[in-house]
N, CA and C atoms of all chains as a GROMACS GRO file, in nm:
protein
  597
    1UNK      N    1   5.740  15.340  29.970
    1UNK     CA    2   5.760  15.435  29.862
    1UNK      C    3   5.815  15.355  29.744
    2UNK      N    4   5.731  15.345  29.615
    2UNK     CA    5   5.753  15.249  29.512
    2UNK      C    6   5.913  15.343  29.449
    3UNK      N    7   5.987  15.285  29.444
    3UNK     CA    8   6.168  15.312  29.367
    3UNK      C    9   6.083  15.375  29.217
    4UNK      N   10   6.143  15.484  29.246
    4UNK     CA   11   6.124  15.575  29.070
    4UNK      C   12   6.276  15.613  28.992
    5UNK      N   13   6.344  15.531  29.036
    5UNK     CA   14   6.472  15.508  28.985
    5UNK      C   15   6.457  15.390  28.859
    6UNK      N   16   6.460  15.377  28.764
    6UNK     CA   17   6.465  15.316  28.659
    6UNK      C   18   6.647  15.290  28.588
    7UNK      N   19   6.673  15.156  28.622
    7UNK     CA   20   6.770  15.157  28.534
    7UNK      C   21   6.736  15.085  28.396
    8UNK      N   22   6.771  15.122  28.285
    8UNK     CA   23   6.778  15.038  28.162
    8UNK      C   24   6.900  14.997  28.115
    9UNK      N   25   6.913  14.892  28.152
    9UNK     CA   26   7.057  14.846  28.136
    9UNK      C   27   7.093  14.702  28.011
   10UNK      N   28   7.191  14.669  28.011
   10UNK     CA   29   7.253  14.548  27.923
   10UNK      C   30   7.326  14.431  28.030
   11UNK      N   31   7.272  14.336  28.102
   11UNK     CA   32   7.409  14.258  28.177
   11UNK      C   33   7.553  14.274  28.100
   12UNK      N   34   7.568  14.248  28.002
   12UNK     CA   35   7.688  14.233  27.970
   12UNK      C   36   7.772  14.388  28.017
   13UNK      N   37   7.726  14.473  28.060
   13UNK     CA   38   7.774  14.587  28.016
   13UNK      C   39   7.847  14.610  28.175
   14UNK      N   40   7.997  14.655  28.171
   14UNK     CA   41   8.013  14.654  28.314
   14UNK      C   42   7.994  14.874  28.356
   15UNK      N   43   7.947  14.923  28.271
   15UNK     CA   44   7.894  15.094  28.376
   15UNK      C   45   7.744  15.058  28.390
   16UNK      N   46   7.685  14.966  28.331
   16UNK     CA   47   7.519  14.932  28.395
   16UNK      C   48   7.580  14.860  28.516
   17UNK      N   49   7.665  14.796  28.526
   17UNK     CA   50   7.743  14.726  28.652
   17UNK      C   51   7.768  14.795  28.748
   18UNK      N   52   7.820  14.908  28.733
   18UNK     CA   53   7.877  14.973  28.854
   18UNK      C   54   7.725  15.105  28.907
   19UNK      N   55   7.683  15.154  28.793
   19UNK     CA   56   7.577  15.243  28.848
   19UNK      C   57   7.471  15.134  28.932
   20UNK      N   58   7.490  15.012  28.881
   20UNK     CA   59   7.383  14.905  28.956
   20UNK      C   60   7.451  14.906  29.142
   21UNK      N   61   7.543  14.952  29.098
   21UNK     CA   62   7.657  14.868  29.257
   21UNK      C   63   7.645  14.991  29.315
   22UNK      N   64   7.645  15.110  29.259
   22UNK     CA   65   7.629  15.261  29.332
   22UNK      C   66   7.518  15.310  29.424
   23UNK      N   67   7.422  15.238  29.325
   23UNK     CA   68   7.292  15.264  29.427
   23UNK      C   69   7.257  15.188  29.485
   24UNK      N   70   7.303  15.058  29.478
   24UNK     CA   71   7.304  14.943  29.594
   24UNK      C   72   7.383  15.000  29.734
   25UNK      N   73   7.511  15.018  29.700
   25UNK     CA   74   7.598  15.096  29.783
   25UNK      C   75   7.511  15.202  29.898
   26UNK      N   76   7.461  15.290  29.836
   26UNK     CA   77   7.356  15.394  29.895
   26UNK      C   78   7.227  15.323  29.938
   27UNK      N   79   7.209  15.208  29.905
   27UNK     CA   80   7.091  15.193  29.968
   27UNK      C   81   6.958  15.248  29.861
   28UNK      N   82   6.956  15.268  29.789
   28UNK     CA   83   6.844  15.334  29.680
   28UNK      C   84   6.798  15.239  29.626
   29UNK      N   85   6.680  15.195  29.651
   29UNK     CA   86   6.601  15.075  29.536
   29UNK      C   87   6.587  15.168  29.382
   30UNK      N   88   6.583  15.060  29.309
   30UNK     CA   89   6.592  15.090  29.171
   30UNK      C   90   6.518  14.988  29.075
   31UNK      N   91   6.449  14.985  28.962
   31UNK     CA   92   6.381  14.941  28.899
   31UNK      C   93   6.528  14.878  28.804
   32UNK      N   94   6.539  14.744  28.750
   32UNK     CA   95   6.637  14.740  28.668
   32UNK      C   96   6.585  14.673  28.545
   33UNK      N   97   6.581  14.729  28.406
   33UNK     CA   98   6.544  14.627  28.290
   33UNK      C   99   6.683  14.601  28.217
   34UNK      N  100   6.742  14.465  28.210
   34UNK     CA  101   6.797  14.418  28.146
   34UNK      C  102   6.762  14.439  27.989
   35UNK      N  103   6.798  14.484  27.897
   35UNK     CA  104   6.758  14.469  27.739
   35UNK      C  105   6.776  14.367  27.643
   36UNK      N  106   6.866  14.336  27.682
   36UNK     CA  107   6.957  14.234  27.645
   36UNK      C  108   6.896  14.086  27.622
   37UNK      N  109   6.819  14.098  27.798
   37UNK     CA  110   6.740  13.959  27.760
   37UNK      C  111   6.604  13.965  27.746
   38UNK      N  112   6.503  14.104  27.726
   38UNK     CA  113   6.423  14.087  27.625
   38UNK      C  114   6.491  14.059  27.489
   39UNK      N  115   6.340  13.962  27.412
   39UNK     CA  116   6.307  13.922  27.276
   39UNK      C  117   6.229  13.995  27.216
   40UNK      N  118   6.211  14.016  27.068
   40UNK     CA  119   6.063  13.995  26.995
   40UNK      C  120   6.026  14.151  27.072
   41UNK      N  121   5.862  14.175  27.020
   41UNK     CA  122   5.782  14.265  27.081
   41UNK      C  123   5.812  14.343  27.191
   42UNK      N  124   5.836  14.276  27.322
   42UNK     CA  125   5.848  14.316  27.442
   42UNK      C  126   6.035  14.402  27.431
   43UNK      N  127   6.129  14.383  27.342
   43UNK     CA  128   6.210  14.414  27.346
   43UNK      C  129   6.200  14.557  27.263
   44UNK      N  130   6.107  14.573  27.120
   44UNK     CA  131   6.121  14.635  27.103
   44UNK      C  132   6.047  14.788  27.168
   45UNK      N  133   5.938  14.782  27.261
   45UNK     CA  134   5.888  14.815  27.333
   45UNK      C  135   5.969  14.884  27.394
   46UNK      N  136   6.048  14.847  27.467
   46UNK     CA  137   6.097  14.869  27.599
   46UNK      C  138   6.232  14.983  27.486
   47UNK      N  139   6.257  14.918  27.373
   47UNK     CA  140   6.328  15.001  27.329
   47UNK      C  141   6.302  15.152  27.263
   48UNK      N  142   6.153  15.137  27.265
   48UNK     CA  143   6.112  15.262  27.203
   48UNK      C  144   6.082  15.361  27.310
   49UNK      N  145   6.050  15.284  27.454
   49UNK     CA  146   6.081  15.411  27.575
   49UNK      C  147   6.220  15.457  27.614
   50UNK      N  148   6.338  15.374  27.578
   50UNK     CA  149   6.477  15.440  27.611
   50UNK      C  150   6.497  15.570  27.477
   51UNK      N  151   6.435  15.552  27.372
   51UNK     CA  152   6.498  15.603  27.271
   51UNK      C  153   6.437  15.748  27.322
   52UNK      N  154   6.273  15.741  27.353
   52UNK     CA  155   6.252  15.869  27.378
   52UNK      C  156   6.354  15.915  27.504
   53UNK      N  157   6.382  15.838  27.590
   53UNK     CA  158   6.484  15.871  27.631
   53UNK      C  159   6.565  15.959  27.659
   54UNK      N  160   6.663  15.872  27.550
   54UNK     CA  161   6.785  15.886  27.509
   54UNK      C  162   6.805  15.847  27.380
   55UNK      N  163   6.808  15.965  27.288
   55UNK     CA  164   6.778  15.926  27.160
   55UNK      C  165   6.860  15.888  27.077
   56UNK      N  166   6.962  15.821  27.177
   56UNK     CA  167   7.122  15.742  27.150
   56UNK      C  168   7.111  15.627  27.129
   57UNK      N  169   7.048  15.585  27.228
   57UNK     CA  170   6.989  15.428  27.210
   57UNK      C  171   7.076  15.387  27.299
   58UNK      N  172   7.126  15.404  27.414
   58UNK     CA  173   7.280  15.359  27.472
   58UNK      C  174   7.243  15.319  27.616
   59UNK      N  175   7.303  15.261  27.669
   59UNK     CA  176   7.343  15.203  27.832
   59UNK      C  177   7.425  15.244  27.917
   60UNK      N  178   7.367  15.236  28.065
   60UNK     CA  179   7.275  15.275  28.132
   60UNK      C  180   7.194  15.391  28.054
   61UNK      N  181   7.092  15.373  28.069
   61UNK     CA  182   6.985  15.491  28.042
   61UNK      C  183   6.916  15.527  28.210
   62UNK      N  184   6.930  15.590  28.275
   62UNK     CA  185   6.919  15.618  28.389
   62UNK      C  186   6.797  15.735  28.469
   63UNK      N  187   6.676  15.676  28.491
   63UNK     CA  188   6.566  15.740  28.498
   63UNK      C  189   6.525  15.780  28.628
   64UNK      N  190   6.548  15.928  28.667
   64UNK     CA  191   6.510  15.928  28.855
   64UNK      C  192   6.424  16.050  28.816
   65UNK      N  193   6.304  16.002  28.857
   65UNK     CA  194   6.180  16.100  28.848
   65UNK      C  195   6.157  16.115  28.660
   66UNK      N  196   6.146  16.262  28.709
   66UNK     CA  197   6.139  16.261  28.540
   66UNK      C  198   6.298  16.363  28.442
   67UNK      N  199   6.412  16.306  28.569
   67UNK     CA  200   6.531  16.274  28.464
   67UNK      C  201   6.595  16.212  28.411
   68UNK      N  202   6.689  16.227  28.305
   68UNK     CA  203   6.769  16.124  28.230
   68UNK      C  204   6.874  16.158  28.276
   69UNK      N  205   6.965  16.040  28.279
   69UNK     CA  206   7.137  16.053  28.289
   69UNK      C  207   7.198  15.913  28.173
   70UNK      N  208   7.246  15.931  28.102
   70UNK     CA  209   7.330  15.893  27.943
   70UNK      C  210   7.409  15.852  28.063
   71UNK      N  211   7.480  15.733  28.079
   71UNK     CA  212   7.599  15.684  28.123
   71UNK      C  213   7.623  15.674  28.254
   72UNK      N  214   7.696  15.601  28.270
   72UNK     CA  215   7.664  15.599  28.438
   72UNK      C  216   7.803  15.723  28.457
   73UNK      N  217   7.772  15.828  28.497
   73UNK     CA  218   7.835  15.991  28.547
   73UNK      C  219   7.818  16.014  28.672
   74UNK      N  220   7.910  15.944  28.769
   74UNK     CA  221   7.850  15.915  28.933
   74UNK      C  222   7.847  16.047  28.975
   75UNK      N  223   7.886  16.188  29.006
   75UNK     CA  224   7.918  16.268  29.036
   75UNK      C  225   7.719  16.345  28.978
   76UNK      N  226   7.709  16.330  28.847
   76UNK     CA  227   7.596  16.366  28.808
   76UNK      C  228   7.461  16.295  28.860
   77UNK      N  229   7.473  16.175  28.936
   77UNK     CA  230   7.410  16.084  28.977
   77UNK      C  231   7.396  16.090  29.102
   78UNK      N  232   7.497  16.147  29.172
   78UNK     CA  233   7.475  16.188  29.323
   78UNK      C  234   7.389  16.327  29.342
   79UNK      N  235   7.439  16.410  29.257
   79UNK     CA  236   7.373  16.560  29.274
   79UNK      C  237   7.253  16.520  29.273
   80UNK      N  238   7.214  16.469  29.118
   80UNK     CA  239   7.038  16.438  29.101
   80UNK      C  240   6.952  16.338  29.227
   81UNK      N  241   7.037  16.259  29.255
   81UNK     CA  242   6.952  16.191  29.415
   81UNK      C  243   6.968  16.264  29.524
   82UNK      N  244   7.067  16.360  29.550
   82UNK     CA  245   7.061  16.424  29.654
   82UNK      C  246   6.987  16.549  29.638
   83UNK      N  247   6.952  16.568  29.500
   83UNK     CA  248   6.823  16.719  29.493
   83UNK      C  249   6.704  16.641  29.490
   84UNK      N  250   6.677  16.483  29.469
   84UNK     CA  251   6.524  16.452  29.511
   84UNK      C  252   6.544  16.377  29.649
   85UNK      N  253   6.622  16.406  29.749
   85UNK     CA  254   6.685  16.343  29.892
   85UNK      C  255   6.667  16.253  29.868
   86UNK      N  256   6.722  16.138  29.832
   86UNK     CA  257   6.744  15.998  29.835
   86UNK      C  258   6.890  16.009  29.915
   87UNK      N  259   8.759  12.854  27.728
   87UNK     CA  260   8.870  13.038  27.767
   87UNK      C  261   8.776  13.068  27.851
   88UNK      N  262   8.832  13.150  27.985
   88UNK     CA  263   8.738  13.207  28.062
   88UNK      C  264   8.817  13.378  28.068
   89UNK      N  265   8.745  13.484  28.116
   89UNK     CA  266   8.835  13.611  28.120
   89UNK      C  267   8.962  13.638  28.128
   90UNK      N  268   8.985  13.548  28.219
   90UNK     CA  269   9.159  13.602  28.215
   90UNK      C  270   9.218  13.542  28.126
   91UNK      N  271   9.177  13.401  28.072
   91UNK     CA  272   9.250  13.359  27.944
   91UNK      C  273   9.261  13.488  27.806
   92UNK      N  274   9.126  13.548  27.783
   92UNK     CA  275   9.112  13.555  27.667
   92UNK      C  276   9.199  13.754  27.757
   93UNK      N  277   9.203  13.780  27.835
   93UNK     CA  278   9.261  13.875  27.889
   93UNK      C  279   9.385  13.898  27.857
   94UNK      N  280   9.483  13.745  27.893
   94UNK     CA  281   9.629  13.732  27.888
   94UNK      C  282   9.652  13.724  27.697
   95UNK      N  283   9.541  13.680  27.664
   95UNK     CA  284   9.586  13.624  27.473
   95UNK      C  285   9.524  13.777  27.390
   96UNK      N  286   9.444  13.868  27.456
   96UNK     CA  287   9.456  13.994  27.402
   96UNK      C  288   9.542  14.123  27.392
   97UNK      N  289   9.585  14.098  27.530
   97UNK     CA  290   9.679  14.199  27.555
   97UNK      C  291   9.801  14.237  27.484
   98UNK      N  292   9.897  14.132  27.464
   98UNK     CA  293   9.987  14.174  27.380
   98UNK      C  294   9.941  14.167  27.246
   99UNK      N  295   9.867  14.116  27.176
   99UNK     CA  296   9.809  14.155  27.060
   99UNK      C  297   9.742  14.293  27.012
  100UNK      N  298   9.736  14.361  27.139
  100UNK     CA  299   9.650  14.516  27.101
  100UNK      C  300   9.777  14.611  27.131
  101UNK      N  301   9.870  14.546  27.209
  101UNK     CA  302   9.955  14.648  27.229
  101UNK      C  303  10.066  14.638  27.130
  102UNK      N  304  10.039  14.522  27.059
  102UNK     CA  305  10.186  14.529  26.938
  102UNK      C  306  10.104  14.617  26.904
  103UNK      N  307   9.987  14.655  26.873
  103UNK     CA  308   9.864  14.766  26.770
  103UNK      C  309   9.883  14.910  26.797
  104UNK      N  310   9.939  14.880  26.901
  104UNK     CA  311   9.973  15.092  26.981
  104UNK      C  312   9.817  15.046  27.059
  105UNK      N  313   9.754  14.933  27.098
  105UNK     CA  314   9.626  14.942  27.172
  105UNK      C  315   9.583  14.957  27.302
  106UNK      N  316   9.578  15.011  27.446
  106UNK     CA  317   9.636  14.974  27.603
  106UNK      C  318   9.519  14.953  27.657
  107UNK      N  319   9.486  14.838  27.702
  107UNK     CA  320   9.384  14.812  27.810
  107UNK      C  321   9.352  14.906  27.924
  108UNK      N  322   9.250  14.932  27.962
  108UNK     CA  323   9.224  15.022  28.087
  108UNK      C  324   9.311  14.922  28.226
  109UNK      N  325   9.365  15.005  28.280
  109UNK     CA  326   9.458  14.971  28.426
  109UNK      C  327   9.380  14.900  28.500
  110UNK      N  328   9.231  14.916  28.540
  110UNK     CA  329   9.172  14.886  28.582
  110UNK      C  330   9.121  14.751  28.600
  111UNK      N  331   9.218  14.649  28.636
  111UNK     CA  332   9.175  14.504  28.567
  111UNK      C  333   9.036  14.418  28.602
  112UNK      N  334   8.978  14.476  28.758
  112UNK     CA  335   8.854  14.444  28.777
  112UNK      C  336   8.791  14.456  28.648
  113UNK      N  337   8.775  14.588  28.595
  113UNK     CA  338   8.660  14.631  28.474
  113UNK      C  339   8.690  14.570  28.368
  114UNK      N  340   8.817  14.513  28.356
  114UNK     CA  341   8.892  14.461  28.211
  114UNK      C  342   8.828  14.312  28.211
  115UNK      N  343   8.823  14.281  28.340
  115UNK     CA  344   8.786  14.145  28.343
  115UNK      C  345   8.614  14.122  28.330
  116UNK      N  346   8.571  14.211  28.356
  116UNK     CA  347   8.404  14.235  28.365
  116UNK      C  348   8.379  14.240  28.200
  117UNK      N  349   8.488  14.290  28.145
  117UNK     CA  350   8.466  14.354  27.987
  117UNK      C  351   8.475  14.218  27.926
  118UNK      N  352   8.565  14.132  27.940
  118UNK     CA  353   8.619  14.023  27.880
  118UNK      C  354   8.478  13.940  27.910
  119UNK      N  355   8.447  13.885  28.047
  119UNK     CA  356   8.322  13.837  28.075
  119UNK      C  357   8.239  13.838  27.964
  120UNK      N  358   8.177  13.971  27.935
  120UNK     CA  359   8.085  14.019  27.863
  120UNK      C  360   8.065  13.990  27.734
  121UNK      N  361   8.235  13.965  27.684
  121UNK     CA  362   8.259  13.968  27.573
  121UNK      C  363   8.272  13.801  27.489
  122UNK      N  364   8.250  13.733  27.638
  122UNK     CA  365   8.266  13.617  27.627
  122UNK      C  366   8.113  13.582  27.610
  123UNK      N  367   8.028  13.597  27.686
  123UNK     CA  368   7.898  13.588  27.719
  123UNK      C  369   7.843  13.620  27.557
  124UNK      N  370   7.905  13.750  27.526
  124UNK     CA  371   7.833  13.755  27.418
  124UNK      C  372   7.873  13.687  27.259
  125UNK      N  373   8.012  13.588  27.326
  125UNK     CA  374   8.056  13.484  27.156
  125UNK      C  375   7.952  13.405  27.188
  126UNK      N  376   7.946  13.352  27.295
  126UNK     CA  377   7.831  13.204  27.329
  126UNK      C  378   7.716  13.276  27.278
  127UNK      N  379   7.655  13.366  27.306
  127UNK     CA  380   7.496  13.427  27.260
  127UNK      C  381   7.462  13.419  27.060
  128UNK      N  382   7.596  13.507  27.043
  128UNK     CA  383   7.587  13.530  26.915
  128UNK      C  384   7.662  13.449  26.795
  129UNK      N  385   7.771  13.389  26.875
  129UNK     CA  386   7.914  13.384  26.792
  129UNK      C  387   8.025  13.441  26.747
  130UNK      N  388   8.014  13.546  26.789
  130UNK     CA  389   8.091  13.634  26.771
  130UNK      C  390   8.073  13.800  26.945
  131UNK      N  391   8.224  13.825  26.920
  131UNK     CA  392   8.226  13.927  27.041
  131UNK      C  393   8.200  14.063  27.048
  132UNK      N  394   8.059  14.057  27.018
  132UNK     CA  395   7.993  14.192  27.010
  132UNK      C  396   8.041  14.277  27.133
  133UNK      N  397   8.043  14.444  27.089
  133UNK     CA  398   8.057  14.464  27.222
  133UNK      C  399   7.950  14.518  27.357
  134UNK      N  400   8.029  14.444  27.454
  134UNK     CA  401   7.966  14.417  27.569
  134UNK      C  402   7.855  14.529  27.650
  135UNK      N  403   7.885  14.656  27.552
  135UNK     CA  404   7.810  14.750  27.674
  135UNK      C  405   7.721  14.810  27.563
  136UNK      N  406   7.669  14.770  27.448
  136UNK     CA  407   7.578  14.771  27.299
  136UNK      C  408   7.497  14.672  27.274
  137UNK      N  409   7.405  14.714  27.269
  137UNK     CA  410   7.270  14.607  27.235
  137UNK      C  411   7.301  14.513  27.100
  138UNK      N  412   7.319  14.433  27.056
  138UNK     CA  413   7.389  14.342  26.977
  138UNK      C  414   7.254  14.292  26.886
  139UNK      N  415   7.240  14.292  26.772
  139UNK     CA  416   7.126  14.239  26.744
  139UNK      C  417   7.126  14.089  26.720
  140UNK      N  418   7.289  14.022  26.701
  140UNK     CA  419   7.257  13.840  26.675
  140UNK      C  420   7.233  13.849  26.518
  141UNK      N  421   7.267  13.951  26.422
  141UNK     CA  422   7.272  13.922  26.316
  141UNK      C  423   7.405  14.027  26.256
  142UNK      N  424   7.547  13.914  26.237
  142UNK     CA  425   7.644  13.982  26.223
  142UNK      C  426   7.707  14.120  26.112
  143UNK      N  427   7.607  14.080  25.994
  143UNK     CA  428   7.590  14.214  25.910
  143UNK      C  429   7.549  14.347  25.979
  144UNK      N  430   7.500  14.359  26.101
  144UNK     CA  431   7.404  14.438  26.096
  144UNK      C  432   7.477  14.501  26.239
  145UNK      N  433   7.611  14.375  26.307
  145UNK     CA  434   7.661  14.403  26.400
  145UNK      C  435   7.813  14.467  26.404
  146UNK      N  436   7.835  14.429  26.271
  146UNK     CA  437   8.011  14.420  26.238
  146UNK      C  438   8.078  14.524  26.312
  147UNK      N  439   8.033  14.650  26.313
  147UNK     CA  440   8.106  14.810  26.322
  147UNK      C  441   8.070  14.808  26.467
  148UNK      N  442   8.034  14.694  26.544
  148UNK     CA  443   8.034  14.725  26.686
  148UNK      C  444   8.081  14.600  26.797
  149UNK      N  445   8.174  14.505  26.668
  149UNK     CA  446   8.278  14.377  26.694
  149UNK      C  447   8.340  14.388  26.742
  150UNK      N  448   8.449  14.376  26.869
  150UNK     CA  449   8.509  14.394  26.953
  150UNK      C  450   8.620  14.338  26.848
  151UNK      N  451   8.729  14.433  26.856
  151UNK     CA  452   8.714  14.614  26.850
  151UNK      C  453   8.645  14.667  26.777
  152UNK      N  454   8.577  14.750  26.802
  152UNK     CA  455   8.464  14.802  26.744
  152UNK      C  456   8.521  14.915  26.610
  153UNK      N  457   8.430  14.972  26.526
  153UNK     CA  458   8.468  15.050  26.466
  153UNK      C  459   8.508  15.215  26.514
  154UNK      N  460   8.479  15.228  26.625
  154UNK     CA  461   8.465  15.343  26.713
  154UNK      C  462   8.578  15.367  26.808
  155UNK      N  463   8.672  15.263  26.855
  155UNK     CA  464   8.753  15.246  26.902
  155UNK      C  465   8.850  15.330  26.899
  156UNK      N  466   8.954  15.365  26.774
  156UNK     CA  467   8.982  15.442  26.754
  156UNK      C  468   8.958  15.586  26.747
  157UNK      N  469   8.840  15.605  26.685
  157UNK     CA  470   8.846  15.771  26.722
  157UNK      C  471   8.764  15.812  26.852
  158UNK      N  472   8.736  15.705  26.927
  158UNK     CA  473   8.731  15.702  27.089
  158UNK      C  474   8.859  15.749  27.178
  159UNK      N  475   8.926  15.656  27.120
  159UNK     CA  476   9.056  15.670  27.236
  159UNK      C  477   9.061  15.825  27.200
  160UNK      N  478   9.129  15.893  27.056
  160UNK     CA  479   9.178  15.957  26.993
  160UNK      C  480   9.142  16.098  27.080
  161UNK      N  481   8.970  16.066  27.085
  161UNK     CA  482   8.888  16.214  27.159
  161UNK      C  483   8.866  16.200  27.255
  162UNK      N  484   8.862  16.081  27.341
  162UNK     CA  485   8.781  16.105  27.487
  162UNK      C  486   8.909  16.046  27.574
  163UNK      N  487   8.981  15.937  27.520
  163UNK     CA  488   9.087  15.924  27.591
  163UNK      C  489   9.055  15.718  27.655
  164UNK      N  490   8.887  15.694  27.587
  164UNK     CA  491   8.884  15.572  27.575
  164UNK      C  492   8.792  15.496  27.474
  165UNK      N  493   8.711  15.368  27.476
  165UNK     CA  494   8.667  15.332  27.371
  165UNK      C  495   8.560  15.352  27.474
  166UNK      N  496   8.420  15.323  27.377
  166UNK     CA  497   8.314  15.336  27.454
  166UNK      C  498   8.252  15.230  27.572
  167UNK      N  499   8.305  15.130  27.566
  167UNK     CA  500   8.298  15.101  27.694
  167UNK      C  501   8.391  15.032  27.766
  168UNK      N  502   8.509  15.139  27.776
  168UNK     CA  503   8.619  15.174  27.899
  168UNK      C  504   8.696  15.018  27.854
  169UNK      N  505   8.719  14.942  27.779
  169UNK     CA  506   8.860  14.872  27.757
  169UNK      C  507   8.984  14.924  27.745
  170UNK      N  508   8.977  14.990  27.614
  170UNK     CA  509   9.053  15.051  27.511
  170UNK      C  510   9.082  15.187  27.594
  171UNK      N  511   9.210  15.234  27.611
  171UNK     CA  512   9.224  15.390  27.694
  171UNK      C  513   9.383  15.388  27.580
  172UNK      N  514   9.360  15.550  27.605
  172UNK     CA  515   9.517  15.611  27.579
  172UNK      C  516   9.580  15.604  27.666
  173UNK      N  517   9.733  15.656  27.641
  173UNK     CA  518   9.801  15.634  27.702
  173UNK      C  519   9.808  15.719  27.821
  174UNK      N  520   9.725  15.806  27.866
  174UNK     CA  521   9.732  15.907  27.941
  174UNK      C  522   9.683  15.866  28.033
  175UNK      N  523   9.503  15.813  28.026
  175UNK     CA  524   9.433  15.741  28.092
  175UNK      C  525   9.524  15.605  28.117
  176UNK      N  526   9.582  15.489  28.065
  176UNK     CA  527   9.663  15.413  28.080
  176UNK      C  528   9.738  15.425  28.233
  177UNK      N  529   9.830  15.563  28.195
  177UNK     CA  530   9.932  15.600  28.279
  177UNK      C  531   9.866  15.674  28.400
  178UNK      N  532   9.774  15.694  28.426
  178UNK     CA  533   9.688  15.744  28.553
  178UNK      C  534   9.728  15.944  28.516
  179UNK      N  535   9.767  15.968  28.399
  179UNK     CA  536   9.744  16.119  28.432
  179UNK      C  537   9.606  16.159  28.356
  180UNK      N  538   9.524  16.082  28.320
  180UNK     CA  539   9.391  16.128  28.282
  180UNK      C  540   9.241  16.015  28.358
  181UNK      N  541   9.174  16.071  28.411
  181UNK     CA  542   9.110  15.958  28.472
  181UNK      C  543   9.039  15.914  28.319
  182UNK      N  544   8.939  15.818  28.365
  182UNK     CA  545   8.861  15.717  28.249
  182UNK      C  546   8.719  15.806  28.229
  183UNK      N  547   8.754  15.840  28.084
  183UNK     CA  548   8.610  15.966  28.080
  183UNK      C  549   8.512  15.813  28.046
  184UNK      N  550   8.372  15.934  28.067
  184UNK     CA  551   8.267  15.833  28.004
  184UNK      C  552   8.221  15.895  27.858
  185UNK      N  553   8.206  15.822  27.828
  185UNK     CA  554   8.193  15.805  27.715
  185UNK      C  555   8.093  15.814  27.562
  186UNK      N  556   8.091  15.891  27.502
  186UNK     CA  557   7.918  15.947  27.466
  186UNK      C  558   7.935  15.783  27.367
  187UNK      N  559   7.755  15.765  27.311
  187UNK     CA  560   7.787  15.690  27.182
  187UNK      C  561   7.797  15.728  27.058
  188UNK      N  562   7.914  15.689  26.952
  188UNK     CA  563   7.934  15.782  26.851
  188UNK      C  564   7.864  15.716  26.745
  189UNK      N  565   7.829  15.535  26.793
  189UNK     CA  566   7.754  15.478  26.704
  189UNK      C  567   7.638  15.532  26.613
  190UNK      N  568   7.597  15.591  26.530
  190UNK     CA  569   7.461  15.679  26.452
  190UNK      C  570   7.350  15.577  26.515
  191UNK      N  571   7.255  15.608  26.592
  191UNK     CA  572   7.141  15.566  26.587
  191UNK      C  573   7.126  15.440  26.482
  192UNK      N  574   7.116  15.495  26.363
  192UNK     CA  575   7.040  15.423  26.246
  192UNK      C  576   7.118  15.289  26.235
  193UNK      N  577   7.197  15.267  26.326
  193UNK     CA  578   7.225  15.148  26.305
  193UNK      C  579   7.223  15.078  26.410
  194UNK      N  580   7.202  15.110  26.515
  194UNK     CA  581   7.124  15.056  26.589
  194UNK      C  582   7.022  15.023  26.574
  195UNK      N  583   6.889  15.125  26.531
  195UNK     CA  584   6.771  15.082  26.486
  195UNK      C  585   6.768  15.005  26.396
  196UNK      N  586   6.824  14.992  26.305
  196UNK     CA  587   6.864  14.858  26.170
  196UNK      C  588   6.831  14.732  26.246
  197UNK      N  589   6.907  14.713  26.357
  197UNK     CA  590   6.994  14.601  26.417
  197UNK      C  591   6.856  14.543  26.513
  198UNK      N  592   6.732  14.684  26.513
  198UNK     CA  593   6.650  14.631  26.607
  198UNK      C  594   6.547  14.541  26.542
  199UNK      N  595   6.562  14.586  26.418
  199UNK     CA  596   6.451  14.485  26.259
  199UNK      C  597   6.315  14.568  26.263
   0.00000   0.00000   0.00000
């Protein structure tokens, strides 16, 4: 089953850190794009799918199915994996 | 300087400011990391949990301390990414909210060229 968990994250950022460590924790594969270390084209790309997003422009941008979660909000992050049973 | 250096040489400098680090020193140290990572990248200590564009005009209002900092703590009880806490959060009678971004878009998008 291909992970439809999408994180869009920043390394530097330590709540892309911990939502990264949460679903590791659980066992949940997850898609992770660093932003940070795209360049050029490919960066801005990737930035024009968070914006539709999250039209904040902000980190974690957090994609399970076809929802968003703004911030890593563990409590909001458990409900939403445990209503698609992960 | 590695984190805890630049950890131990911030601290009392934000707190002569009325400024209090989150309690949390794992995350403080993850923050500092970041913040370090990102003088070597850019030259300066953008902050760590904001897409930084590497061109400091365009970054200034999100320089560690950021311009947001303040009326972060003020409303949510921290800065936007969890250094900076009041004293409430500080003192463990408020946990560490998260944090919306108050940054306007448009300057982010600026920053993207």
């Amino acid at each position: 089953m291909s992970a439809d968990i999408k994180v869009y994250a920043l390394s530097t950022c330590v709540h892309c850190k911990h939502a990264k460590e949460f679903l590791e924790e659980k066992h949940i594969p997850y898609d992770c794009v660093h932003v940070d270390y795209l360049t050029g084209e490919e960066r801005t790309k990737i930035m024009d799918i968070v914006r539709k997003l999250n039209p904040a422009l902000s980190f974690p941008t957090i994609v399970i199915g076809d929802k968003v979660i703004v911030g890593f909000r563990r409590d909001e992050l458990l409900t939403m994996l445990e209503s698609c049973g992960k | 300087m590695d984190a805890q250096e630049l950890f131990e040489k911030l601290a009392p400098l934000q707190a002569a400011k009325g400024f209090h680090f989150n309690p949390d020193t794992a995350m403080v140290l993850d923050l500092m990391a970041g913040l370090l990572t990102n003088k070597e990248r850019y030259g300066y200590m953008a902050c760590p949990c904001r897409l930084a564009s590497g061109k400091f005009e365009l970054d200034r209002d999100v320089v560690c301390p950021c311009e947001y900092r303040a009326p972060d703590v003020a409303e949510y009880g921290a800065c936007f990414c969890g250094l900076y806490v009041s004293e409430a959060v500080r003192d463990g009678r408020q946990p560490l909210p998260v944090v919306p971004e108050r940054r306007p878009v448009e300057k982010t998008l600026a920053a993207l060229g």
